[in-house]
Structures are given as structure tokens and as C-alpha cells.
PDBQT receptor file of N, H, CA, C and O in Angstrom, charges set to zero:
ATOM      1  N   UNK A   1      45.979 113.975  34.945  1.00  0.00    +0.000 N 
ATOM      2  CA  UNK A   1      45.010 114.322  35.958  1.00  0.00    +0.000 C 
ATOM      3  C   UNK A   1      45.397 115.653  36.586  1.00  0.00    +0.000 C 
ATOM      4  O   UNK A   1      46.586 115.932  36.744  1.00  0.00    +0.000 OA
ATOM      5  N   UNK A   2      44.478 116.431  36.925  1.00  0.00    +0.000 N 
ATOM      6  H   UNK A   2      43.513 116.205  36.796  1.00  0.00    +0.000 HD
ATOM      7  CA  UNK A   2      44.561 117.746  37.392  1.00  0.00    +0.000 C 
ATOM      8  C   UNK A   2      44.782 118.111  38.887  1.00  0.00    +0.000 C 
ATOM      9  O   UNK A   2      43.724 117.815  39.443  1.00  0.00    +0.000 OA
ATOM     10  N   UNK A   3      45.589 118.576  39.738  1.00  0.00    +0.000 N 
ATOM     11  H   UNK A   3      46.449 118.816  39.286  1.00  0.00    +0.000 HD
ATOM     12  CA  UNK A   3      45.501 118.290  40.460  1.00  0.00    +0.000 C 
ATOM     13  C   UNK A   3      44.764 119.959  41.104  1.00  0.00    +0.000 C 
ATOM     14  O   UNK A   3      45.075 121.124  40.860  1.00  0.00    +0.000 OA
ATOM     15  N   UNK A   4      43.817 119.415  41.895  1.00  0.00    +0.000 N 
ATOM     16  H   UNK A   4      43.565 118.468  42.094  1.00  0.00    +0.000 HD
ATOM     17  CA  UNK A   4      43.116 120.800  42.336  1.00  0.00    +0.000 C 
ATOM     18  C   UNK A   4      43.136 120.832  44.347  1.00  0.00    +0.000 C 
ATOM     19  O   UNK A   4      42.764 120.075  45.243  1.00  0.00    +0.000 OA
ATOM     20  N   UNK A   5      43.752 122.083  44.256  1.00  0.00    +0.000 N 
ATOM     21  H   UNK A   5      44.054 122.698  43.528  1.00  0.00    +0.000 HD
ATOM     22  CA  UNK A   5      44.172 122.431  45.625  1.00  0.00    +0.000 C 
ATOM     23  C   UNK A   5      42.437 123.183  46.293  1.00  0.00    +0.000 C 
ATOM     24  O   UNK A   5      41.793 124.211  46.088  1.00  0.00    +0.000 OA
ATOM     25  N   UNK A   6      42.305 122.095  47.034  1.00  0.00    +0.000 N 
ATOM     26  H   UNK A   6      42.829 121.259  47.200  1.00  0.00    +0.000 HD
ATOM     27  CA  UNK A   6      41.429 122.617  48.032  1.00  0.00    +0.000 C 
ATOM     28  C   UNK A   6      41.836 123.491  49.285  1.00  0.00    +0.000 C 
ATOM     29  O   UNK A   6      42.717 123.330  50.130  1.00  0.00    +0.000 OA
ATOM     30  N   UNK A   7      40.611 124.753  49.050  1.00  0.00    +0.000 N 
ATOM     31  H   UNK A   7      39.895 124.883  48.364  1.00  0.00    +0.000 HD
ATOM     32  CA  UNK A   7      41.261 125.953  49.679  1.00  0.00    +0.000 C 
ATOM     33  C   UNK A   7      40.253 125.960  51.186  1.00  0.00    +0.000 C 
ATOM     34  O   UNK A   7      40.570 126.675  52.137  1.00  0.00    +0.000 OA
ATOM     35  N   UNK A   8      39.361 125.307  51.205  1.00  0.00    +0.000 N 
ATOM     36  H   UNK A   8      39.103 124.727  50.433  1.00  0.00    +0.000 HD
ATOM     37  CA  UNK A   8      38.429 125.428  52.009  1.00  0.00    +0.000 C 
ATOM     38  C   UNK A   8      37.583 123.933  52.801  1.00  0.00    +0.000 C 
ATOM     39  O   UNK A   8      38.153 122.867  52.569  1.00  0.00    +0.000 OA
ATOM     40  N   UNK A   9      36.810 123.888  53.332  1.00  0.00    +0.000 N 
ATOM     41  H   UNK A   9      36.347 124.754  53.521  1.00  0.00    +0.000 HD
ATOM     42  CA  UNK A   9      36.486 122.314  53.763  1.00  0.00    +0.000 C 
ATOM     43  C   UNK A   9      35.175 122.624  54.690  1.00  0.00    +0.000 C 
ATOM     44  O   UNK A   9      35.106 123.526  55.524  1.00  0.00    +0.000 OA
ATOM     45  N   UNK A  10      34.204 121.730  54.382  1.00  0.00    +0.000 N 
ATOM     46  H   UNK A  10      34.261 120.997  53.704  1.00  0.00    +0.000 HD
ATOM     47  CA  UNK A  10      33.016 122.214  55.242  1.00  0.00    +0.000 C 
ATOM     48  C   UNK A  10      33.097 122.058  56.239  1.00  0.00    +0.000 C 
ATOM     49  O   UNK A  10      34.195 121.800  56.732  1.00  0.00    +0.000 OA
ATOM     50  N   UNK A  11      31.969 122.142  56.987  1.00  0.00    +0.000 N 
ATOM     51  H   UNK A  11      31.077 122.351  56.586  1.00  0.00    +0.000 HD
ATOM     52  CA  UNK A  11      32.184 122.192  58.773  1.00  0.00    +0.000 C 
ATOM     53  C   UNK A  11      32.159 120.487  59.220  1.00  0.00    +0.000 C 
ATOM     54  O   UNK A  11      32.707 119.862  60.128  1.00  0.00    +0.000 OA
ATOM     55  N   UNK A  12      31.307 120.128  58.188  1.00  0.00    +0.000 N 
ATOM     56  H   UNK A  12      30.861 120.635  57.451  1.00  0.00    +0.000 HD
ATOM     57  CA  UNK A  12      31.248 118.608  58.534  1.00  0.00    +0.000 C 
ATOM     58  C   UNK A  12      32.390 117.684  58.592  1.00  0.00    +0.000 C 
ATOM     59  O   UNK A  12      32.801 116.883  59.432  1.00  0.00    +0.000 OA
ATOM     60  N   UNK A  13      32.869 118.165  57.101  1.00  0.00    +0.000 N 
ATOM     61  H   UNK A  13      32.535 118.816  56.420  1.00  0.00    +0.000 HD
ATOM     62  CA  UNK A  13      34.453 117.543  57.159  1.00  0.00    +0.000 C 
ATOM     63  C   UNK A  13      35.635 118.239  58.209  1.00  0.00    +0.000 C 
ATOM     64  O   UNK A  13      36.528 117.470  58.563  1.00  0.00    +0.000 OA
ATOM     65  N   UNK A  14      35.693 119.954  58.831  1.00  0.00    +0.000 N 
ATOM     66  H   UNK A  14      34.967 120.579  58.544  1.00  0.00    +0.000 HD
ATOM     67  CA  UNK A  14      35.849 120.197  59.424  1.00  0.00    +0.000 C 
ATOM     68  C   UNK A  14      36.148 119.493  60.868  1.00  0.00    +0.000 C 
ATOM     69  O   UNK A  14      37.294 119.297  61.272  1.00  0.00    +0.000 OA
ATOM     70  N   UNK A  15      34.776 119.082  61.710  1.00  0.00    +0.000 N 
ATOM     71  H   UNK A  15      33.846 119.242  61.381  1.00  0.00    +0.000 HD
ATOM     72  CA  UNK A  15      34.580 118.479  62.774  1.00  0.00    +0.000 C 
ATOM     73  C   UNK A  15      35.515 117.177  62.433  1.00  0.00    +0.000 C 
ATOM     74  O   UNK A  15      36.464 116.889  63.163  1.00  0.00    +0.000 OA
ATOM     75  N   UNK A  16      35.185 116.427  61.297  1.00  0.00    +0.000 N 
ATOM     76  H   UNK A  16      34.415 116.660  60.704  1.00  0.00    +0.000 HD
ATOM     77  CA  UNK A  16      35.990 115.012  61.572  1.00  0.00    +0.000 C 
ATOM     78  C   UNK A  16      37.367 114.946  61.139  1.00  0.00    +0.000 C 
ATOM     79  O   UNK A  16      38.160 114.026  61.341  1.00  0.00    +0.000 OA
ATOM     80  N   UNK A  17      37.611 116.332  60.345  1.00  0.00    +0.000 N 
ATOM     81  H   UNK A  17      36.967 117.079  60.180  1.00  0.00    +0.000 HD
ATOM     82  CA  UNK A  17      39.576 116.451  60.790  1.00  0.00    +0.000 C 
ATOM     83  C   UNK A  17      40.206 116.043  62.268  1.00  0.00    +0.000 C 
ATOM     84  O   UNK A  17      40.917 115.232  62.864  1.00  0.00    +0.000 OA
ATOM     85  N   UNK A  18      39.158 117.580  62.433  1.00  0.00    +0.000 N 
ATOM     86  H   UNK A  18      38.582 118.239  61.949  1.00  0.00    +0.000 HD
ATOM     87  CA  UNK A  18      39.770 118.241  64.408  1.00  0.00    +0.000 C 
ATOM     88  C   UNK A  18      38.939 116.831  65.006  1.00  0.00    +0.000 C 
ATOM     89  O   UNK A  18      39.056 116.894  66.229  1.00  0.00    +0.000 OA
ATOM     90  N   UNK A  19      38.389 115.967  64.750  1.00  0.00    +0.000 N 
ATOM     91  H   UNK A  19      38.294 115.916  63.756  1.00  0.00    +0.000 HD
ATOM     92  CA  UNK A  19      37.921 114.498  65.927  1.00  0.00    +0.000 C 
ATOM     93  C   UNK A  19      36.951 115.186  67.198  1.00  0.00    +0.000 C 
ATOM     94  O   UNK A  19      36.718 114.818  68.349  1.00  0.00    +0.000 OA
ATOM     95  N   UNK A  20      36.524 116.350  66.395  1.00  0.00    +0.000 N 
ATOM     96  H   UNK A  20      36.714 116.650  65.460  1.00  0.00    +0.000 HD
ATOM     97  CA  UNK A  20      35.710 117.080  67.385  1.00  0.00    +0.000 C 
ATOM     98  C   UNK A  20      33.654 116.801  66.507  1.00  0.00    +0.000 C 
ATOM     99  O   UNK A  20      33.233 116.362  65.436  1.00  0.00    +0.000 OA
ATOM    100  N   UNK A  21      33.090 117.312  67.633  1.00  0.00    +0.000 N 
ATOM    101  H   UNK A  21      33.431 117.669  68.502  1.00  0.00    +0.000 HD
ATOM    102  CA  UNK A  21      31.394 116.857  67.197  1.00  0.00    +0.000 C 
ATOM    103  C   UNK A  21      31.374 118.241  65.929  1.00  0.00    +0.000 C 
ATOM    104  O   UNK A  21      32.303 119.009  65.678  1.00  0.00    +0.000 OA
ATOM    105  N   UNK A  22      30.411 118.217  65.488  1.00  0.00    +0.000 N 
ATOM    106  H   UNK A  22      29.656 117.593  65.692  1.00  0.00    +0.000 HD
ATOM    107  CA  UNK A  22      29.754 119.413  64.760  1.00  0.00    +0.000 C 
ATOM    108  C   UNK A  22      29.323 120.492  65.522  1.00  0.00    +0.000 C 
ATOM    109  O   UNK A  22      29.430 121.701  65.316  1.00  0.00    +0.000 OA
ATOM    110  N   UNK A  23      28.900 119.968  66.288  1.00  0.00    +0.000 N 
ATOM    111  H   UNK A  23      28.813 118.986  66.456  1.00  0.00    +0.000 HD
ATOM    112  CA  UNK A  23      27.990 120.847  67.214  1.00  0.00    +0.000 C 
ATOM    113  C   UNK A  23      29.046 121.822  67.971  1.00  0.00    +0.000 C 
ATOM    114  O   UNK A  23      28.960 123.046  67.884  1.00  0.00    +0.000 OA
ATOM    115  N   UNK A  24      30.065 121.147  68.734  1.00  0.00    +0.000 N 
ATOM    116  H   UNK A  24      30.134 120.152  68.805  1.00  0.00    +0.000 HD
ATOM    117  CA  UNK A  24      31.176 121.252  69.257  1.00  0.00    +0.000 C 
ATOM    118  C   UNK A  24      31.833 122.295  68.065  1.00  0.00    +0.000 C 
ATOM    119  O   UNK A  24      31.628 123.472  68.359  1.00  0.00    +0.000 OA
ATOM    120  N   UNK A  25      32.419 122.146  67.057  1.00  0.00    +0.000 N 
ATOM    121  H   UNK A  25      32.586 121.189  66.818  1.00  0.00    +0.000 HD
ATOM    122  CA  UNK A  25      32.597 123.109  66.405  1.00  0.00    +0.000 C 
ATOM    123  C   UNK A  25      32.012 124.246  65.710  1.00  0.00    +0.000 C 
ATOM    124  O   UNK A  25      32.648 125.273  65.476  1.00  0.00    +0.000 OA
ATOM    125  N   UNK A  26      30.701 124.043  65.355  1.00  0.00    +0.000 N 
ATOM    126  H   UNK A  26      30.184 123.208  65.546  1.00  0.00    +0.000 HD
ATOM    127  CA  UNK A  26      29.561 125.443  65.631  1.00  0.00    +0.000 C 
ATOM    128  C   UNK A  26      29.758 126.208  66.963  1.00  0.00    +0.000 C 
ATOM    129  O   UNK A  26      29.731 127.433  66.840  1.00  0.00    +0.000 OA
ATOM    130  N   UNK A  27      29.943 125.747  68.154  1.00  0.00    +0.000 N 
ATOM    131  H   UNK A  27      29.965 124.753  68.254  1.00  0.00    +0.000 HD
ATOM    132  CA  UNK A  27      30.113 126.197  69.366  1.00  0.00    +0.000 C 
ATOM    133  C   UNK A  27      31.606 127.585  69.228  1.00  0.00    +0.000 C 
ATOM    134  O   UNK A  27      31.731 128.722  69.684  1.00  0.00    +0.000 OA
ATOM    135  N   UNK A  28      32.497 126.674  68.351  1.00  0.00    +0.000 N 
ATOM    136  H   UNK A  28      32.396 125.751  67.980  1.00  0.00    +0.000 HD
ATOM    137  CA  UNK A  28      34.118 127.414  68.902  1.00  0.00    +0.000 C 
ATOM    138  C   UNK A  28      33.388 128.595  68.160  1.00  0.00    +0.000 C 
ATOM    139  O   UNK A  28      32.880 129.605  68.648  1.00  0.00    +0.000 OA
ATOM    140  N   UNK A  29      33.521 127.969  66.114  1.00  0.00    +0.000 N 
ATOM    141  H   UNK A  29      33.934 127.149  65.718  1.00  0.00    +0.000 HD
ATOM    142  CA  UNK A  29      33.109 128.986  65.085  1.00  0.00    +0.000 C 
ATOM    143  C   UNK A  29      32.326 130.107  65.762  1.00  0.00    +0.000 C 
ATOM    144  O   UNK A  29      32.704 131.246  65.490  1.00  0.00    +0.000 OA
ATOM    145  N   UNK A  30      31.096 129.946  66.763  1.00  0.00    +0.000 N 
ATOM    146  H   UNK A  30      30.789 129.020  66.984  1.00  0.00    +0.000 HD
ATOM    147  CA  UNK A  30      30.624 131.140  66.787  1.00  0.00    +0.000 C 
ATOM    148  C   UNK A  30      31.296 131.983  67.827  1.00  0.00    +0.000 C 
ATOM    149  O   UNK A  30      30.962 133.167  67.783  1.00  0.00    +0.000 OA
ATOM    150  N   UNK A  31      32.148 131.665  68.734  1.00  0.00    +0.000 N 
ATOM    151  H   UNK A  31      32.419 130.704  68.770  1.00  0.00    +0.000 HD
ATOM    152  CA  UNK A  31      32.626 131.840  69.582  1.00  0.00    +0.000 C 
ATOM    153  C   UNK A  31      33.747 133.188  69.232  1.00  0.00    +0.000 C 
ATOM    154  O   UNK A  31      33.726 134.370  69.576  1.00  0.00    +0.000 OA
ATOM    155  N   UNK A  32      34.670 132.413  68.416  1.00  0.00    +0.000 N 
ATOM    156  H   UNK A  32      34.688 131.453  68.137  1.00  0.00    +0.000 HD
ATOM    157  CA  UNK A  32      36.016 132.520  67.669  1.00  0.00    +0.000 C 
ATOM    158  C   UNK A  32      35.732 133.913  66.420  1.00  0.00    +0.000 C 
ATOM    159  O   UNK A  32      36.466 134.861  66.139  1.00  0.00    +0.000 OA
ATOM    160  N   UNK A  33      34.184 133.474  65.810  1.00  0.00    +0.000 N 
ATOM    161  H   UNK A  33      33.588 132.704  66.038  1.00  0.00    +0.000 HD
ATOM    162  CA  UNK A  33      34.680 133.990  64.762  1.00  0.00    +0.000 C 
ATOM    163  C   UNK A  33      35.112 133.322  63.534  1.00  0.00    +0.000 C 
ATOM    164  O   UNK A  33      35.137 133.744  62.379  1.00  0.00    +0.000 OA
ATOM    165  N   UNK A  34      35.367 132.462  63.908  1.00  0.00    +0.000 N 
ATOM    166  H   UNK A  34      35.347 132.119  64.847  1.00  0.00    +0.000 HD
ATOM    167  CA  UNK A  34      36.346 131.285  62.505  1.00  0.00    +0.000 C 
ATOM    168  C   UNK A  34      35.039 131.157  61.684  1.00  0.00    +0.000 C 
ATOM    169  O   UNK A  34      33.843 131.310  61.934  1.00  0.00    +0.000 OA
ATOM    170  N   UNK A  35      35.746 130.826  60.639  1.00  0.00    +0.000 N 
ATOM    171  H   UNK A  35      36.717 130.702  60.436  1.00  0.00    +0.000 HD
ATOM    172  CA  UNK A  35      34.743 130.236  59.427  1.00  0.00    +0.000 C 
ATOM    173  C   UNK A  35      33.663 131.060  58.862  1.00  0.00    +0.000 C 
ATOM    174  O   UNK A  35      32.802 131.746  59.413  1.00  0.00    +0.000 OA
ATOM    175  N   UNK A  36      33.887 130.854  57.788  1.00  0.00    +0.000 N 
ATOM    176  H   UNK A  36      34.587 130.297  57.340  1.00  0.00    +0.000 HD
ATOM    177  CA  UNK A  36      32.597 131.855  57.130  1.00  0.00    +0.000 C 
ATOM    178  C   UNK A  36      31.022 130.630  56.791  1.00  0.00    +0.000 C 
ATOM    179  O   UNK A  36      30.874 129.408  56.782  1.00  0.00    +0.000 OA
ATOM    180  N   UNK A  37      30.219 131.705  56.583  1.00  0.00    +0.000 N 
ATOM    181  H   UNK A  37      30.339 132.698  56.590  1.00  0.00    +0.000 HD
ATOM    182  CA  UNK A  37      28.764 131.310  55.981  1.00  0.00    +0.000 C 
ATOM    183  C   UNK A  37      28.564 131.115  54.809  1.00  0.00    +0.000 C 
ATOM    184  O   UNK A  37      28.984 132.189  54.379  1.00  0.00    +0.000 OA
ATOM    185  N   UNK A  38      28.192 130.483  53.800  1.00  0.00    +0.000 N 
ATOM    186  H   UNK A  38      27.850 129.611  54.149  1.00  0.00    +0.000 HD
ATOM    187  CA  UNK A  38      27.601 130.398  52.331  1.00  0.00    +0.000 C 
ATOM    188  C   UNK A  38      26.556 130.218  52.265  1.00  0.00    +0.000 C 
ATOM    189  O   UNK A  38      26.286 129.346  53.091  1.00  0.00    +0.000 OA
ATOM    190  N   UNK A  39      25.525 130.589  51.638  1.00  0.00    +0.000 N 
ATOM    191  H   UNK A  39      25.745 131.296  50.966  1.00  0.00    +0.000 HD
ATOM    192  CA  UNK A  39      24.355 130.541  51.078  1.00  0.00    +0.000 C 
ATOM    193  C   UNK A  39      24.085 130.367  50.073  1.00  0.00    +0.000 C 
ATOM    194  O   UNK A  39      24.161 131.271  49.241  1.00  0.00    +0.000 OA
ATOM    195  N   UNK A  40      23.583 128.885  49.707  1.00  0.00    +0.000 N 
ATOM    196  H   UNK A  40      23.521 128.151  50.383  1.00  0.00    +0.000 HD
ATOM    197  CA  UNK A  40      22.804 128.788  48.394  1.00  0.00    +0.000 C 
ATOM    198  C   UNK A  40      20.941 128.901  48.460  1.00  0.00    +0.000 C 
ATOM    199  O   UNK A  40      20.624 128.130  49.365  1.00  0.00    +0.000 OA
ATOM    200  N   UNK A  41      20.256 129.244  48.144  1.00  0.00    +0.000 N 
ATOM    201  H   UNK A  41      20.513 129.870  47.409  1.00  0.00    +0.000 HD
ATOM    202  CA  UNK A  41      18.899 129.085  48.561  1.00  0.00    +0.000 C 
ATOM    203  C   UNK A  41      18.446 129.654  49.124  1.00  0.00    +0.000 C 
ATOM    204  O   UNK A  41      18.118 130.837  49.031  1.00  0.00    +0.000 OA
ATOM    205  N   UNK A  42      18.292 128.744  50.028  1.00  0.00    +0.000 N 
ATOM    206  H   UNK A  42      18.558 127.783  50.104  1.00  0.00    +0.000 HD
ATOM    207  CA  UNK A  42      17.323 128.424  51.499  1.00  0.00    +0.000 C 
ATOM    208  C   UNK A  42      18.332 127.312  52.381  1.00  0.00    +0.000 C 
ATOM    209  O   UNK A  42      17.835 126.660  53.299  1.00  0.00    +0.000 OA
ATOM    210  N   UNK A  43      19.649 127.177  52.048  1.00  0.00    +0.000 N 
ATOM    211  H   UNK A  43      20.054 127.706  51.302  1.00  0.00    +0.000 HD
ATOM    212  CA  UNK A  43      20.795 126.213  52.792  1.00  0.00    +0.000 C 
ATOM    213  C   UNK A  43      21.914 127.196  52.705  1.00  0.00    +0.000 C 
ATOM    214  O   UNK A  43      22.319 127.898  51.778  1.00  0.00    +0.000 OA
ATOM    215  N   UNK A  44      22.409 126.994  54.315  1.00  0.00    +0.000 N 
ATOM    216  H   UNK A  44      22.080 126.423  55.067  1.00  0.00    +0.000 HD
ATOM    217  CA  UNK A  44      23.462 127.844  54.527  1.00  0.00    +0.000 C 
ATOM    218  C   UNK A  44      24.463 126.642  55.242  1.00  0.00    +0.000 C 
ATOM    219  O   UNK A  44      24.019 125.833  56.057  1.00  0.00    +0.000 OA
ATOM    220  N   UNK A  45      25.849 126.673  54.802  1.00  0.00    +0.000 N 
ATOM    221  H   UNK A  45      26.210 127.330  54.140  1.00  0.00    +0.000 HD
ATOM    222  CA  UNK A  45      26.820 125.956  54.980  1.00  0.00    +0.000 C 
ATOM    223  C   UNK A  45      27.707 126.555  55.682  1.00  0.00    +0.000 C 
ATOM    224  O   UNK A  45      27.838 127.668  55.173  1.00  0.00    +0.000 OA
ATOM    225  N   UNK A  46      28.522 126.430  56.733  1.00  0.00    +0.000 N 
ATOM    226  H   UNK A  46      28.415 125.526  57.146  1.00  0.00    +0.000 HD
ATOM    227  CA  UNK A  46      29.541 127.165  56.914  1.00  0.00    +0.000 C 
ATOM    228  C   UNK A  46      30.985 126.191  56.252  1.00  0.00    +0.000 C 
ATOM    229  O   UNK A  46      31.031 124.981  56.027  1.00  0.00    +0.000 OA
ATOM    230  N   UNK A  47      32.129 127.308  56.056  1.00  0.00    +0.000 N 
ATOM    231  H   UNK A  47      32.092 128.291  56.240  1.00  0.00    +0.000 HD
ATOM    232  CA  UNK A  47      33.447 126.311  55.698  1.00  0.00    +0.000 C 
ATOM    233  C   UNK A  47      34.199 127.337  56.379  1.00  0.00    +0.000 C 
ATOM    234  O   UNK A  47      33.993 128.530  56.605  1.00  0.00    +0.000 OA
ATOM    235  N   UNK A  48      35.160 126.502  56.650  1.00  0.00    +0.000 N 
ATOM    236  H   UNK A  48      35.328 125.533  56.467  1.00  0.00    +0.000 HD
ATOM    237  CA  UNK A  48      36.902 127.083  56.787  1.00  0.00    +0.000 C 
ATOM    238  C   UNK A  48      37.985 126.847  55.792  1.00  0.00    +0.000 C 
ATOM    239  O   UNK A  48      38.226 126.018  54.915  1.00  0.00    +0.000 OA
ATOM    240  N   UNK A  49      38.376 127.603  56.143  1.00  0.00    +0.000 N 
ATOM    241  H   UNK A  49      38.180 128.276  56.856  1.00  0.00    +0.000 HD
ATOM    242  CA  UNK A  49      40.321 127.547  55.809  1.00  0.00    +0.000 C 
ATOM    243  C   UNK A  49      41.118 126.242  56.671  1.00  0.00    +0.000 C 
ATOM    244  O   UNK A  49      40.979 125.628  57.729  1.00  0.00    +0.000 OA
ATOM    245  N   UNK A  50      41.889 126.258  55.672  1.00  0.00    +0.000 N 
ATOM    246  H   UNK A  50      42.002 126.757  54.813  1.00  0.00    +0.000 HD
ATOM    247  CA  UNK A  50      42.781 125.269  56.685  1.00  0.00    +0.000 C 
ATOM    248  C   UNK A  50      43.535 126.528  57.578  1.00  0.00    +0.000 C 
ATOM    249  O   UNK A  50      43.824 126.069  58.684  1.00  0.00    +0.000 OA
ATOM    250  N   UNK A  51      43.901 127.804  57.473  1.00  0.00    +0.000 N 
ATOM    251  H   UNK A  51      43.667 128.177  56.575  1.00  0.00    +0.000 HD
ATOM    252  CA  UNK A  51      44.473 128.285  58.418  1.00  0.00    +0.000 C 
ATOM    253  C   UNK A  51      43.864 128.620  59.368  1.00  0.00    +0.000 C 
ATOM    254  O   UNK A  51      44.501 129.009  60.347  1.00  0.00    +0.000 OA
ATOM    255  N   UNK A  52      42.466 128.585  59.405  1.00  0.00    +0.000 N 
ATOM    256  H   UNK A  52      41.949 128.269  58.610  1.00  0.00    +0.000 HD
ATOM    257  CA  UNK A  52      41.339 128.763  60.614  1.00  0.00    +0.000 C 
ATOM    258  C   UNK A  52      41.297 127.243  61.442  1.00  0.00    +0.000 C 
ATOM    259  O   UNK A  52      40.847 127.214  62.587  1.00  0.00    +0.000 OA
ATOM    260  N   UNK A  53      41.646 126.371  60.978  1.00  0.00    +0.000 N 
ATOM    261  H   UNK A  53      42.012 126.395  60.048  1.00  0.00    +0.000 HD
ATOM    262  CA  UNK A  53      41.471 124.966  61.477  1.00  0.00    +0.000 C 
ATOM    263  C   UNK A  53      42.677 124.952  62.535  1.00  0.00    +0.000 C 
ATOM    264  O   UNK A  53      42.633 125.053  63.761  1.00  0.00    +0.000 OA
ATOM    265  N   UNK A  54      43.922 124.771  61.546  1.00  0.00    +0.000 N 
ATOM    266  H   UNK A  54      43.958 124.689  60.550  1.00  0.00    +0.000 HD
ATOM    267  CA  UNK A  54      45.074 125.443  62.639  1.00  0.00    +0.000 C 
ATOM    268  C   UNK A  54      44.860 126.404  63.929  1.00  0.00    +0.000 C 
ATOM    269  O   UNK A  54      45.409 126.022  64.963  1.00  0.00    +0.000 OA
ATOM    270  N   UNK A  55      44.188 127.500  63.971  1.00  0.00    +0.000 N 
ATOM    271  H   UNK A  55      43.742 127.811  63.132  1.00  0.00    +0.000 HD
ATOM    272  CA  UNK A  55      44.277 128.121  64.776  1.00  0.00    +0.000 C 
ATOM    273  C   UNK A  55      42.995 127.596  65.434  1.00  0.00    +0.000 C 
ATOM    274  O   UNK A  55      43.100 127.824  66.639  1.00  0.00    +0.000 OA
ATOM    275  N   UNK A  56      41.986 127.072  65.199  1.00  0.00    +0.000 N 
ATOM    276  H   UNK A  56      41.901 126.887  64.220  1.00  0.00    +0.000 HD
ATOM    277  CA  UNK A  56      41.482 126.278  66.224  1.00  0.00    +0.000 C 
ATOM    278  C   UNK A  56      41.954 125.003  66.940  1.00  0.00    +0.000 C 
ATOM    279  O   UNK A  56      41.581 124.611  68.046  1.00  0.00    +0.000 OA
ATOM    280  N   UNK A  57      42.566 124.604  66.370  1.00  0.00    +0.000 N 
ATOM    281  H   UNK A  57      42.870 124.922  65.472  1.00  0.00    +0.000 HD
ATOM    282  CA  UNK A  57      43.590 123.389  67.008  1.00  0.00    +0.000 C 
ATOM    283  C   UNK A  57      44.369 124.466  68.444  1.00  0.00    +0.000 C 
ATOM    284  O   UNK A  57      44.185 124.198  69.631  1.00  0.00    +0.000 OA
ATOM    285  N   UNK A  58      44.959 125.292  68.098  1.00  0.00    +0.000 N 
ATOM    286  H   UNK A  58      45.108 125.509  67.133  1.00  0.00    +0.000 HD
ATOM    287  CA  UNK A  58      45.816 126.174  68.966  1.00  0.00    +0.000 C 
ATOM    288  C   UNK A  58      44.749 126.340  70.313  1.00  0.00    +0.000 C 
ATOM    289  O   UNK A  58      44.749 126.020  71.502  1.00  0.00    +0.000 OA
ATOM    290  N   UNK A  59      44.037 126.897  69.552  1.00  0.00    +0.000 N 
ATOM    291  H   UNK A  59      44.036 127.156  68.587  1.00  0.00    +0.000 HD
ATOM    292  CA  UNK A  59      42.957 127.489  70.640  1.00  0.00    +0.000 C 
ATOM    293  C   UNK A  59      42.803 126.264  72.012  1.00  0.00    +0.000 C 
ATOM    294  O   UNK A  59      42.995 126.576  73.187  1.00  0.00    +0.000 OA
ATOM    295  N   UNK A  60      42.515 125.198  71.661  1.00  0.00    +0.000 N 
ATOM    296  H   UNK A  60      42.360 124.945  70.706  1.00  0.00    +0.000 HD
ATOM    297  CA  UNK A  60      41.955 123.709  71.781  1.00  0.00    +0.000 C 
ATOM    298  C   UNK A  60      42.902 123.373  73.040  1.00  0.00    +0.000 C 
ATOM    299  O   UNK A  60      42.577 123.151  74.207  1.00  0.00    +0.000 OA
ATOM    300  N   UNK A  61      44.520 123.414  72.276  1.00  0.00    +0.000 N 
ATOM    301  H   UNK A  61      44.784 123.594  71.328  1.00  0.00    +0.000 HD
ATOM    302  CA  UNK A  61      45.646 123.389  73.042  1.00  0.00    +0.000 C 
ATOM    303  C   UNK A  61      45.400 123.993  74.032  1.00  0.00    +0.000 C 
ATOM    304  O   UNK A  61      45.374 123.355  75.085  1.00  0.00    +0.000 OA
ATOM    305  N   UNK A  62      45.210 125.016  74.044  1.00  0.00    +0.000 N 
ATOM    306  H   UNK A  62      45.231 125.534  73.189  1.00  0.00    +0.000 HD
ATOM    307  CA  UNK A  62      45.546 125.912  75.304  1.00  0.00    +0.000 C 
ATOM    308  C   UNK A  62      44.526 126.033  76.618  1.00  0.00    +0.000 C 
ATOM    309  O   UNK A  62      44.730 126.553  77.714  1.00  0.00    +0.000 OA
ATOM    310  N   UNK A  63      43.544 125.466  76.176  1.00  0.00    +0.000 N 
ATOM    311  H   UNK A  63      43.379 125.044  75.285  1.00  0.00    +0.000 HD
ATOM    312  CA  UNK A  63      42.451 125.238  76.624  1.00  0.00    +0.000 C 
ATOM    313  C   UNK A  63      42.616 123.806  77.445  1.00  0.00    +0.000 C 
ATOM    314  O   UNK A  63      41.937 123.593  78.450  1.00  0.00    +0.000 OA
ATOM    315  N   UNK A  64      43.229 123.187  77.120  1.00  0.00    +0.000 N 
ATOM    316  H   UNK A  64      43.780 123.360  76.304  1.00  0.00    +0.000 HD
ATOM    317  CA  UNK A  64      43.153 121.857  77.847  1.00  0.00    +0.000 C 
ATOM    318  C   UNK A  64      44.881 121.670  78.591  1.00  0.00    +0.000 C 
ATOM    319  O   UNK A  64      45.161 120.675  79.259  1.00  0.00    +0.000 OA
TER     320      UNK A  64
């Protein structure tokens, strides 16, 4: 079996890492900067990095 390193993670799966809403993380992302856009179509997805996740965790920290 192959093992394949995921480099990226949508916003959906995103939000339920960080135990935060979607919405709530659309909020930081546009805020921050974090996370990029993809476009297939007429559907646009955003994803992150796990090193953007990290540093929203940080952010989060400091904030509370």
C-alpha cells in the first residue's frame, strides 16, 4: 500500500481539526490571509497547509 502524504486539507476538514465553525474559519482565512482558493468550474474551495493551520492555532492562542 502506498502511502500518500497529504499536503493540504479543505476548509471543511480544516474547521473540524481546529473544533472551530466554517464560518468562523472563513472569518480568520480572510482576515489572516491563510489559505488559498481553487477553482474548478463554477465551485471554488478554499484549502490550507498544515503550516497555515498551525499558525492559526497560534493566532487563536493569543487571542484568548
Amino acid at each position: 500500500m502506498k502511502n500518500t502524504e497529504l499536503r493540504y486539507v479543505t476548509q471543511e476538514r480544516a474547521a473540524a481539526l481546529l473544533g472551530i465553525p466554517k464560518k468562523e474559519l472563513s472569518r480568520i482565512s480572510e482576515e489572516s490571509g491563510l489559505g488559498h482558493k481553487e477553482r474548478a468550474g463554477n465551485q471554488e474551495e478554499i484549502f490550507f497547509t498544515y503550516e497555515e493551520l498551525r499558525r492559526i492555532c497560534q493566532m487563536a492562542a493569543h487571542v484568548h
